[in-house]
C-alpha positions, 0 to 999 in steps of 0.5 A: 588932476589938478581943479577948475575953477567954477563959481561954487569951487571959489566960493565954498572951497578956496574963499572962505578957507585959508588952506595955509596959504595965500593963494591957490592955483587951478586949471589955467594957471589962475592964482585965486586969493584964499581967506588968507589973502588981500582979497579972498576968493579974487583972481589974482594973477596967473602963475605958471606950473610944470607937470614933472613926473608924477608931481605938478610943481610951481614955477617961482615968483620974482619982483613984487610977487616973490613974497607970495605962497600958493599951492595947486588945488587937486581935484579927486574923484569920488568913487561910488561902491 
């Protein structure tokens, strides 16, 4: 399931870590700058994704925007034994 994107999920987990990337994407579509970014823990835009079976995948950028990288951000669940 892909994350939603709370105050605290922007500022303790997508602004302060690079995660290899310039941006991540949460529930929505918004594309968050990561520390590796122009501005971190910013919206930047939206960026568009497709549910294919059992994946998630990206749709690609183009013009301006095509230089960019972003990866899904996934949420997990914690499972308390």
């Amino acid at each position: 399931e892909i994350a939603e994107a709370f105050d605290e999920v922007i500022e303790k987990v997508i602004k302060p870590h690079s995660w290899g990337t310039h941006m991540l994407i949460v529930e929505g579509m918004k594309a968050y700058w990561t520390a590796a970014g122009r501005k971190p823990g910013n919206l930047e835009a939206l960026w568009d994704y497709e549910k294919g079976i059992g994946r998630y995948m990206l749709k690609p950028k183009f013009g301006g925007n095509s230089t960019l990288h972003g990866i899904i951000l996934m949420k997990t669940v914690n499972v308390v034994q």
